[in-house]
C-alpha positions as CSV (number, residue, x, y, z in Angstrom):
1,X,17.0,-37.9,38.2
2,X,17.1,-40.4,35.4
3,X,14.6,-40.6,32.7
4,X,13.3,-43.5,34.4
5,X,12.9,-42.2,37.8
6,X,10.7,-38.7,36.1
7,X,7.7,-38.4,37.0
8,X,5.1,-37.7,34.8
9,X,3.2,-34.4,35.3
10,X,0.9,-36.1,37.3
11,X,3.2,-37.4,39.7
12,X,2.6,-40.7,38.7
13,X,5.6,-43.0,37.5
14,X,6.2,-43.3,33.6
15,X,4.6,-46.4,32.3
16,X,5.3,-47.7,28.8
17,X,1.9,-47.9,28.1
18,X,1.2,-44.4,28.2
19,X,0.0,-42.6,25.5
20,X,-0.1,-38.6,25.8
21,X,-3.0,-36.8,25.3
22,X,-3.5,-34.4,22.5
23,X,-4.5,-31.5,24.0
24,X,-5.3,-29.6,20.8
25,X,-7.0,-32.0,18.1
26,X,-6.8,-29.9,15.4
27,X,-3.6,-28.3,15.8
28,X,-2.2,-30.2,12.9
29,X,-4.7,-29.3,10.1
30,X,-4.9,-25.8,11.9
31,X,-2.9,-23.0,9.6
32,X,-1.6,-21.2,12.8
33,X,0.1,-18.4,10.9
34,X,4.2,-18.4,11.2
35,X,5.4,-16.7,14.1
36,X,2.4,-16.6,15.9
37,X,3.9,-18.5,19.3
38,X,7.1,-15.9,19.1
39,X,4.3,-13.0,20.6
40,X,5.4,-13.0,24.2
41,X,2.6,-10.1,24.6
42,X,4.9,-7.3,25.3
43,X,1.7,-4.9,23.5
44,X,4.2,-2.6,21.4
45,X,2.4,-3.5,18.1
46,X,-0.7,-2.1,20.3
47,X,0.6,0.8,21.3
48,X,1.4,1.2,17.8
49,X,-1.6,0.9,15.9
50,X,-3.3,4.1,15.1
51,X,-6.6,2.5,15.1
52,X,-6.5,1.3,18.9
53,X,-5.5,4.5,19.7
54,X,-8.7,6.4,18.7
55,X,-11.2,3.7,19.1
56,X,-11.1,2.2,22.4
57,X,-13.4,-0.5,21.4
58,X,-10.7,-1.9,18.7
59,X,-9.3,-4.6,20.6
60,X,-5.5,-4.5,19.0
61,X,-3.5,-6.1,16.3
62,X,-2.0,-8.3,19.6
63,X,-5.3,-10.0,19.9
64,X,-6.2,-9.8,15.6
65,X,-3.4,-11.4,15.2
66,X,-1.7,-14.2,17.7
67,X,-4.0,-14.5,20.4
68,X,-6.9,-14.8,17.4
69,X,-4.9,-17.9,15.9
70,X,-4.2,-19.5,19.7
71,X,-8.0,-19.4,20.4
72,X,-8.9,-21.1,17.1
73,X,-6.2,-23.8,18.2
74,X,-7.6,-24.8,21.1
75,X,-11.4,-24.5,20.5
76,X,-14.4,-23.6,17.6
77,X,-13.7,-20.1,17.5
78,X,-15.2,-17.9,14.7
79,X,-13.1,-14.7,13.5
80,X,-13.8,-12.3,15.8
81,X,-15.6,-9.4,13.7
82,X,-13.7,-6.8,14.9
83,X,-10.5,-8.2,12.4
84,X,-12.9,-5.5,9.8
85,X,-11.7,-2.5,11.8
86,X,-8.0,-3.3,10.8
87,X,-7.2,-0.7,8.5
88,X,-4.5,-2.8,6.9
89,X,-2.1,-0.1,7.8
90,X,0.8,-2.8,8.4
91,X,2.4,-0.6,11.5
92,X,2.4,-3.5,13.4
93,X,4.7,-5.6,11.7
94,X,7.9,-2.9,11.5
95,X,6.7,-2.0,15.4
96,X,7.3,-6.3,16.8
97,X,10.2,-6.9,18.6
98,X,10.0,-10.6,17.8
99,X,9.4,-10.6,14.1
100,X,5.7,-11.8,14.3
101,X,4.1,-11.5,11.2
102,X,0.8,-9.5,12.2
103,X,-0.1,-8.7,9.0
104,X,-0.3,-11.8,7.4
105,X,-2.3,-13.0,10.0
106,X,-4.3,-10.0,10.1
107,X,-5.0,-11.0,5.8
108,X,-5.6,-14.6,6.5
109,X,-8.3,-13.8,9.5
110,X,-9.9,-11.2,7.5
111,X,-10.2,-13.5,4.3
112,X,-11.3,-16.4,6.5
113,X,-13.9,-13.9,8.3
114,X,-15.0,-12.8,4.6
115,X,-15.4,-16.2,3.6
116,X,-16.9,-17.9,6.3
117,X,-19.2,-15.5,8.5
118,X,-20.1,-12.5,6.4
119,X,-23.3,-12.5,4.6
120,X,-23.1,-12.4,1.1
121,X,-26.2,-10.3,0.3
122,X,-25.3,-7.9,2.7
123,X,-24.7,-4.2,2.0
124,X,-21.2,-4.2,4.1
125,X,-20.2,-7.2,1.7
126,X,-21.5,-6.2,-1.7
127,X,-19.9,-2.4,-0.6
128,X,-16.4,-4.1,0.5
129,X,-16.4,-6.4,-2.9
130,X,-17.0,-3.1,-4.4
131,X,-14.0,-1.1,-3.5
132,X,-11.8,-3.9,-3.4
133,X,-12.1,-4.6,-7.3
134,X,-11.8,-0.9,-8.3
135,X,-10.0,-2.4,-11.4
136,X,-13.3,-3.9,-12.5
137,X,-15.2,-0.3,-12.5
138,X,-12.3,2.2,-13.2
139,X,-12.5,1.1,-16.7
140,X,-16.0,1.6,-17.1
141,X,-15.7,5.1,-15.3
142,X,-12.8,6.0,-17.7
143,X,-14.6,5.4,-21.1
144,X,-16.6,8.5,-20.4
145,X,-14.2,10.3,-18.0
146,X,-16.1,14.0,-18.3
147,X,-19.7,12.7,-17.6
148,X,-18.6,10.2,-14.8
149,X,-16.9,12.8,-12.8
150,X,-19.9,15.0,-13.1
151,X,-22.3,12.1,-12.3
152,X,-20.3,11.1,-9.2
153,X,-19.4,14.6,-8.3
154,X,-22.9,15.3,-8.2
155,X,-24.2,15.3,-3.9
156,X,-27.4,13.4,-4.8
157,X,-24.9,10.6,-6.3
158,X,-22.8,11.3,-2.7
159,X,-25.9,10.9,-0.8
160,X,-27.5,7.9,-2.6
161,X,-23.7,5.9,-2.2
162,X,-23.8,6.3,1.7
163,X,-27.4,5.4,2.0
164,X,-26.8,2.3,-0.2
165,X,-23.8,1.5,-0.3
166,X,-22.3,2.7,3.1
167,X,-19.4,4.5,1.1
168,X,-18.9,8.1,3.3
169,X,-20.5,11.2,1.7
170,X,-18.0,13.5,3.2
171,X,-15.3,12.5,0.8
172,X,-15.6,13.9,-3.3
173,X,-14.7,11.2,-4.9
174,X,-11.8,10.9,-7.5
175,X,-11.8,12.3,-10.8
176,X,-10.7,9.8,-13.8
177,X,-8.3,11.4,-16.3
178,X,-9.6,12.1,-19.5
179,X,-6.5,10.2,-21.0
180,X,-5.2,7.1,-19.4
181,X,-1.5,6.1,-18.8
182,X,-1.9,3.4,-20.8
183,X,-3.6,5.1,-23.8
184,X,-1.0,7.5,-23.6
185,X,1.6,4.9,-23.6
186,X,0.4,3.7,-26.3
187,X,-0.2,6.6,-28.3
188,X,3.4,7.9,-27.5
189,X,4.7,4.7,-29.5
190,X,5.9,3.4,-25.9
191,X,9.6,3.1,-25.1
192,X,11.7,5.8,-26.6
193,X,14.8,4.5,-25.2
194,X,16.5,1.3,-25.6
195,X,18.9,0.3,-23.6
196,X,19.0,-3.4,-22.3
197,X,21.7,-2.9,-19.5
198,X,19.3,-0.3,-17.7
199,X,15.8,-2.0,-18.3
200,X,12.9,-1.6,-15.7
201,X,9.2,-3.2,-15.7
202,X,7.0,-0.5,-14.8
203,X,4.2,-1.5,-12.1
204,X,1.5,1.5,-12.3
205,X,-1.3,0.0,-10.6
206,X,-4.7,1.3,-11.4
207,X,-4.6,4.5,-9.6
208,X,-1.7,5.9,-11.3
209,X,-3.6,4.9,-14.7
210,X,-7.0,5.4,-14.9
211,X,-6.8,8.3,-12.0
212,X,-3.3,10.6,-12.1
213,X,-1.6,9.6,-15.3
214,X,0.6,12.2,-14.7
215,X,2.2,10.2,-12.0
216,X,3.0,7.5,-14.2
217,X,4.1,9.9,-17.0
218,X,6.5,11.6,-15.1
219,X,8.4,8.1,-14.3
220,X,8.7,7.2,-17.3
221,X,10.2,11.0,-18.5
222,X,12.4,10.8,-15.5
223,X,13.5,7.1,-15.7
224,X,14.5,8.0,-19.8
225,X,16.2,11.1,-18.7
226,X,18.4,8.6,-17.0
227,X,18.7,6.2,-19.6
228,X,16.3,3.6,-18.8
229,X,14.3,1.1,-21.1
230,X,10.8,1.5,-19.7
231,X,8.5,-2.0,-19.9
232,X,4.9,-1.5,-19.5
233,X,3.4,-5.0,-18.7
234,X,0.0,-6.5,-18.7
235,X,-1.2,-6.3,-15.0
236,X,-4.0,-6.4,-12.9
237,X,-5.0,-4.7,-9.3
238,X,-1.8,-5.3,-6.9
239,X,-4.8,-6.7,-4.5
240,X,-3.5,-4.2,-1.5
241,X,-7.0,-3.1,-1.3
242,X,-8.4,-6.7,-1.8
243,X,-6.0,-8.2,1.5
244,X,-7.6,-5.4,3.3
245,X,-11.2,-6.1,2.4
246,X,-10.6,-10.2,3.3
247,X,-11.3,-10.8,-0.1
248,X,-8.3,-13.3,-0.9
249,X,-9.3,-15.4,-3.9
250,X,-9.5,-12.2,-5.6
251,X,-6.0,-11.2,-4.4
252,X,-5.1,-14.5,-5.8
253,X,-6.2,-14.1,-9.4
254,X,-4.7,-10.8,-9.8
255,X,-1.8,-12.1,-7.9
256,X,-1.6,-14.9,-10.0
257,X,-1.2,-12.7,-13.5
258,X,1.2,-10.3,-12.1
259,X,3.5,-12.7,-11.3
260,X,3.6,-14.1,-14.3
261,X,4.0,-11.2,-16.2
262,X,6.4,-9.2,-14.2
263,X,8.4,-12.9,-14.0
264,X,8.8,-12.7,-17.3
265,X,10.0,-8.8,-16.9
266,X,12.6,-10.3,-15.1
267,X,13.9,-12.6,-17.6
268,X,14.0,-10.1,-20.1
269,X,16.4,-8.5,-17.7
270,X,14.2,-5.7,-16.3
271,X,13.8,-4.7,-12.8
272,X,10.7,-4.0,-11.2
273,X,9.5,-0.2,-10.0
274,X,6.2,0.6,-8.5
275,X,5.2,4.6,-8.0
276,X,2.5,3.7,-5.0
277,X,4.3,2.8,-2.2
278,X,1.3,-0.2,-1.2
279,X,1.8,-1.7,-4.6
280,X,5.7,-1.9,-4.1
281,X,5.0,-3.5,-0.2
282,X,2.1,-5.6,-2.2
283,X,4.6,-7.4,-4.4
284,X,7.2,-7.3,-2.2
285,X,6.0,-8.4,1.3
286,X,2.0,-9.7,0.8
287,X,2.9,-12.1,-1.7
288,X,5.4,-14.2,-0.7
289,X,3.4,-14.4,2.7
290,X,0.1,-15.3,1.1
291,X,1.3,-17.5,-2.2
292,X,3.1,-19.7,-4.0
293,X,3.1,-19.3,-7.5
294,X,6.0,-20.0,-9.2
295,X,8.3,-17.0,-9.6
296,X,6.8,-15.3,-6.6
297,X,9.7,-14.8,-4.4
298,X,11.9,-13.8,-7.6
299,X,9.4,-10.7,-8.1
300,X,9.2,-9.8,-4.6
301,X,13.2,-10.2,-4.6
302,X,13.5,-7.7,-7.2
303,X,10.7,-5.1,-6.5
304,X,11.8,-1.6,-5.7
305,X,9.7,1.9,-5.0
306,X,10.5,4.0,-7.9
307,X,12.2,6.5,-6.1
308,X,14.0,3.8,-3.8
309,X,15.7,2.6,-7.2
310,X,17.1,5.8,-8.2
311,X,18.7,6.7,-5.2
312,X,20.2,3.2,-5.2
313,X,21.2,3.2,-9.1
314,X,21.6,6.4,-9.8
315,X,24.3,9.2,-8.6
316,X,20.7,11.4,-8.3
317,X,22.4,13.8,-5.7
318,X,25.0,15.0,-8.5
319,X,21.9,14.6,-11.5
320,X,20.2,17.2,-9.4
321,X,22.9,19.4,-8.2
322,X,22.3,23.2,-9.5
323,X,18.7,22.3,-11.3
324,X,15.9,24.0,-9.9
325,X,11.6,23.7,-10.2
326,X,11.2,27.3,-11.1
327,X,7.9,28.6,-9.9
328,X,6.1,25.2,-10.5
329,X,5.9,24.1,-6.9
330,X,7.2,25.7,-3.6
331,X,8.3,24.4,-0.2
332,X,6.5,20.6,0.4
333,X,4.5,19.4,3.7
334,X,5.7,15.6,2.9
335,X,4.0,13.0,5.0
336,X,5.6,9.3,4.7
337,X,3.0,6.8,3.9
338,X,3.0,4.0,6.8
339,X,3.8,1.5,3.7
340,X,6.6,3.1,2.4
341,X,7.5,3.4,6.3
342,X,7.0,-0.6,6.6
343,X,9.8,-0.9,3.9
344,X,12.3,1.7,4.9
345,X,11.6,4.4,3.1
346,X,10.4,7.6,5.1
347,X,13.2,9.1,4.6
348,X,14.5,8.9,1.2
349,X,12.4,12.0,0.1
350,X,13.7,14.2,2.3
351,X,17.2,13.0,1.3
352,X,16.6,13.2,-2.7
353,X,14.9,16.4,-2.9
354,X,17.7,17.9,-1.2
355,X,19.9,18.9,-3.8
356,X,17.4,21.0,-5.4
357,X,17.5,25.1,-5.7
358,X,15.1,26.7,-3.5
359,X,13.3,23.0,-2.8
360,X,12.5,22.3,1.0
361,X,10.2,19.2,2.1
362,X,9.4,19.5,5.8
363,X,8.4,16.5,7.1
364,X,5.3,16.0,8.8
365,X,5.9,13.6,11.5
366,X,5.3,9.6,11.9
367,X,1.7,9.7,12.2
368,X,-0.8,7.6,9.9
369,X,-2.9,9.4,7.9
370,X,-5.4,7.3,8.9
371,X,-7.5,6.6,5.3
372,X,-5.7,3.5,4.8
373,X,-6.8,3.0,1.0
374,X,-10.9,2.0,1.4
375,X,-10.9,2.2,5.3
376,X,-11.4,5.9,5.1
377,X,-14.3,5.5,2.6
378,X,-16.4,3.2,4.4
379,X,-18.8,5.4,6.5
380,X,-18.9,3.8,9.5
381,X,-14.5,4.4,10.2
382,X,-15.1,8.0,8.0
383,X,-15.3,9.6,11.8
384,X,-12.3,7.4,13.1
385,X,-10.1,8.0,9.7
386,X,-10.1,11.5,10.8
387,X,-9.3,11.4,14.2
388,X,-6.5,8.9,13.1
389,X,-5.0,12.0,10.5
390,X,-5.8,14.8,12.8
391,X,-2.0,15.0,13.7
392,X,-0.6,14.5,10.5
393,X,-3.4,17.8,9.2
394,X,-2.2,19.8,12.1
395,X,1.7,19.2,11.3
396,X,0.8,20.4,7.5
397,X,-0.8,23.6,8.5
398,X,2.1,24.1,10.8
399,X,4.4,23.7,8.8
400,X,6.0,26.6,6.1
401,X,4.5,25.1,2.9
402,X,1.2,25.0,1.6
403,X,1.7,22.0,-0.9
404,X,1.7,18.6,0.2
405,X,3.7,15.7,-1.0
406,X,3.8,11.7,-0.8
407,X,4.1,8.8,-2.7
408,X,0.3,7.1,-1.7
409,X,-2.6,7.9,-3.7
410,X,-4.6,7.2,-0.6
411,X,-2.7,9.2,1.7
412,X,-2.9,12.1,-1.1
413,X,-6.7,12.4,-0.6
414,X,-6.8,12.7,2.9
415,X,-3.8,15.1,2.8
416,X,-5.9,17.0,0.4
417,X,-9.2,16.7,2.3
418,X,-7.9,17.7,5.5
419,X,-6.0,20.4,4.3
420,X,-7.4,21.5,0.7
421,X,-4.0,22.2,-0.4
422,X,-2.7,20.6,-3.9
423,X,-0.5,17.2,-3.5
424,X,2.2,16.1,-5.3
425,X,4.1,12.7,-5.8
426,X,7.8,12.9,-5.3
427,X,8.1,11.6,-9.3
428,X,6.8,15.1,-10.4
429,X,8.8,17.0,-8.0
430,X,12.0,14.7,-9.9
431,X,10.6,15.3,-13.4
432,X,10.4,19.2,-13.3
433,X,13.9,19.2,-12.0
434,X,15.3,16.8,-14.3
435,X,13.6,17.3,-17.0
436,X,12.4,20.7,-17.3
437,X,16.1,21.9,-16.4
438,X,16.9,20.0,-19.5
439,X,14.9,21.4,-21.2
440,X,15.2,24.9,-20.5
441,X,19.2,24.3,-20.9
442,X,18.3,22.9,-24.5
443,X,16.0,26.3,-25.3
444,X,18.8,28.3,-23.8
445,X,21.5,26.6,-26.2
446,X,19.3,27.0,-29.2
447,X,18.1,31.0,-28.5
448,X,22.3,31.3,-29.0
């Protein structure tokens, strides 16, 4: 049939006159996310999400995500509320056969949602804005490390944060250091190797600084071992607990100055390493989705998870070949973060610690362990963060270590709140191998 003999869907001839209807008015201005029409609602990011599989009420990253953005296209449709209960776990995206960004839909709902429908003077609000900007407190707190951890260790402060605040009593909250990375940094004299064909911009986020220094610090003794001109630049919260709190213009400011400072990393010929495994899939992956400042995609092109880098650069299985911890940590219960999961990475551990004397990490499964950065500490999905970790608790205590290992801060607490045993990041597992066998070579060499 030629083009002049169609008919219309009507059944009515084709007229010149005719002028089709737009079904969807404002499908032009509307900011459907990328990749939204490619769902073909096959439900594997569903049967993926850790959430929906403990709370039945959760209705699914399917319906947070595509189906959300094809209702706002056709009709007046608020955010449904229940975009909150994401726990910003990002599962969904590496779990889509078709690509579909869930995530940054997921971001964009929840910052529309925040923006648009939740009250301002609310408790939920004020507590969300809260935790998302732990950059904005943790100083305060580490000024007078020693009297805030007694004040906030304290179960009348416990009691009175639930009561006003909403954050879960159950939980002890983190202790600051009484030193922070950056004051030691500083007080070290900084870089004590230069070497402009191996440069790296350190990324520590706040955690590492104002909470387990020692992270941080064992990075930067591992990365010199090797050689490596350590840059510390000026740097705000990576925002990962911001995107998951809907509070995007915040995001955007701190977005905004680590991009510019780590682009200028970059043209001093340094590459970029992160020790948290969100900040690394922050930069990397949340950025480029979310903005457009310029040098963006160049950061996010040249971002790497600390340990990621070394294996990549680095020859580490012959660096650690014969060295040994000693007595300073046993076998490891590691659990993958579901970020470092989202970019690869869940099994580069296993693989790097290998080559150490008397070292074994077993790995505790796929599971989430289900804290999710502030989703855990929010009382109302305290009861759900559980059920979400239960397996990855039971795979611990079944397996033959009693120390735990990962590369999330997060995922650290609720490894050590559901177990009690200590945690360790795979940095300080490196730095007693590498460098304490160093040393003790060097005191071995001398005592001759």
């Amino acid at each position: 049939m030629s083009d002049a003999e169609r008919p219309t869907d009507g059944g009515v001839s084709g007229d010149d006159d005719f002028e089709p209807i737009q079904v969807f008015p404002e499908a032009e201005e509307m900011d459907l996310r990328p990749g939204a029409d490619d769902c073909y609602k096959c439900s594997t990011c569903d049967t993926n999400c850790p959430v929906a599989e403990v709370d039945d009420e959760f209705p699914g990253p399917k319906f947070q995500g595509p189906e959300q953005w094809r209702l706002k296209r056709q009709e007046d449709q608020d955010v449904d509320d229940s975009v909150m209960k994401c726990s910003n776990c990002m599962r969904c995206d590496s779990a889509c056969p078709s690509d579909v960004p869930l995530s940054q839909m997921h971001n964009t709902a929840r910052g529309e949602y925040v923006e648009e429908q939740m009250d301002k003077f609310s408790r939920e609000y004020v507590r969300n804005r809260i935790l998302a900007n732990y950059r904005r407190l943790a100083p305060l707190g580490s000024m007078f490390p020693r009297t805030t951890n007694f004040v906030m260790g304290l179960s009348a402060t416990q009691w009175l944060g639930e009561k006003v605040l909403g954050i879960t009593s159950e939980r002890e909250l983190p202790e600051f250091a009484t030193e922070t990375f950056r004051e030691w940094w500083t007080k070290r004299g900084g870089a004590q190797v230069t070497n402009p064909d191996k440069r790296i911009a350190y990324f520590h986020g706040c955690y590492a600084n104002y909470n387990t220094p020692e992270v941080a610090k064992a990075l930067v003794r591992v990365y010199e071992h090797l050689g490596y001109e350590i840059m510390v630049p000026d740097q705000h919260c990576s925002g990962t607990p911001m995107f998951a709190n809907g509070m995007l213009e915040d995001a955007r400011r701190s977005a905004e100055t680590n991009v510019r400072e780590l682009a200028a990393a970059l043209e001093d010929g340094a590459d970029i390493v992160a020790s948290c495994s969100s900040c690394s899939m922050s930069l990397r992956q949340e950025y480029p989705e979310l903005f457009d400042f310029d040098g963006t995609d160049d950061v996010a092109e040249n971002t790497w998870d600390a340990v990621e880098y070394l294996r990549v650069h680095e020859d580490l299985e012959a660096e650690l070949e014969g060295t040994s911890v000693g007595d300073e940590f046993d076998d490891f219960a590691y659990h993958a973060p579901c970020h470092a999961r989202n970019q690869g990475l869940d099994g580069q551990t296993l693989e790097v610690l290998a080559p150490i004397d008397g070292v074994e990490a077993h790995d505790v499964g796929d599971s989430c362990s289900g804290i999710s950065g502030t989703y855990g500490w929010k009382a109302e999905n305290y009861e759900t963060s559980m059920k979400i970790g239960e397996e990855m608790v039971d795979h611990m205590e079944d397996a033959d270590a009693e120390t735990g290992l990962t590369e999330c801060p997060t995922c650290s607490m609720q490894m050590e709140h559901g177990t009690g045993y200590e945690i360790t990041h795979t940095l300080e597992v490196l730095e007693a191998a590498l460098v304490g066998t160093a040393e003790s070579t060097a005191t071995g060499a001398n005592a001759q």
